[in-house]
N, C-alpha and C positions, 0 to 999 in steps of 0.2 A: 890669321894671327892678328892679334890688335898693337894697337899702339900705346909704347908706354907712357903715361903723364904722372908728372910728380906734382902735388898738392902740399901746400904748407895749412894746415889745421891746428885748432887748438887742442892738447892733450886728451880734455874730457870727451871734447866731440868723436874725438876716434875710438875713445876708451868704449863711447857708450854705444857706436855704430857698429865695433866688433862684440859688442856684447850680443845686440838683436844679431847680426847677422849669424851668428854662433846659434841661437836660439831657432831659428831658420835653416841651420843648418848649410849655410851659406857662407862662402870665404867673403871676406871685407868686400875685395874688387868686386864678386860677383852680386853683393849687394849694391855700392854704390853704382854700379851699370844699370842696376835694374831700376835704380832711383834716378837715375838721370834720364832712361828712357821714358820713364811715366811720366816727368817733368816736360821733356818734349812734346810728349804727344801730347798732352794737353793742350796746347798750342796750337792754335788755326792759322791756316793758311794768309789769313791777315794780319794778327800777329806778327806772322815769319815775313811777309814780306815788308811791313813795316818798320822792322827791327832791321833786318838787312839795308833799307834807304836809309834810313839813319847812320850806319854806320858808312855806307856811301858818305852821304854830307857831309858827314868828319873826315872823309879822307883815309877810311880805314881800308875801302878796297885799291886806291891810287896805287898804283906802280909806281908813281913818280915820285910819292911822297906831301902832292899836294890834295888839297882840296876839290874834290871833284863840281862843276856846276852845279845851281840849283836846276831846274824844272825852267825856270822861269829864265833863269839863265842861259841853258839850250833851246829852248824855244822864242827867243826874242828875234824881233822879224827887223831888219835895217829900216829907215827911215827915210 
């Protein structure tokens, strides 16, 4: 079973995403999955990990809520 995510879209965007999907023969979700998987994959392995340190450096994966080190910052040697 998947997980449900709610999206806020503008009117036409949906109007015109259950149109093709309709056309395809396909419920909205089972299109917009299918559109987000293609969008993924297209995506290499540098990308992905790039995009993930990034969002380290913001402090997006912190538990704490701060900012995690740079590189440069865990690696600095005492003096």
């Amino acid at each position: 079973m998947g997980r449900n995510l709610t999206l806020r879209l503008p009117e036409d965007l949906v109007r015109r995403a259950r149109e093709v999907a309709l056309k395809r023969g396909q419920s909205l979700n089972a299109f917009v999955e299918e559109l987000l998987r293609q969008a993924l994959a297209e995506e290499g392995p540098e990308e992905s990990l790039a995009r993930q340190l990034s969002w380290m450096r913001q402090g997006l994966f912190s538990s704490e809520g701060q900012a995690l080190p740079s590189r440069e910052e865990r690696h600095a040697r005492g003096a």
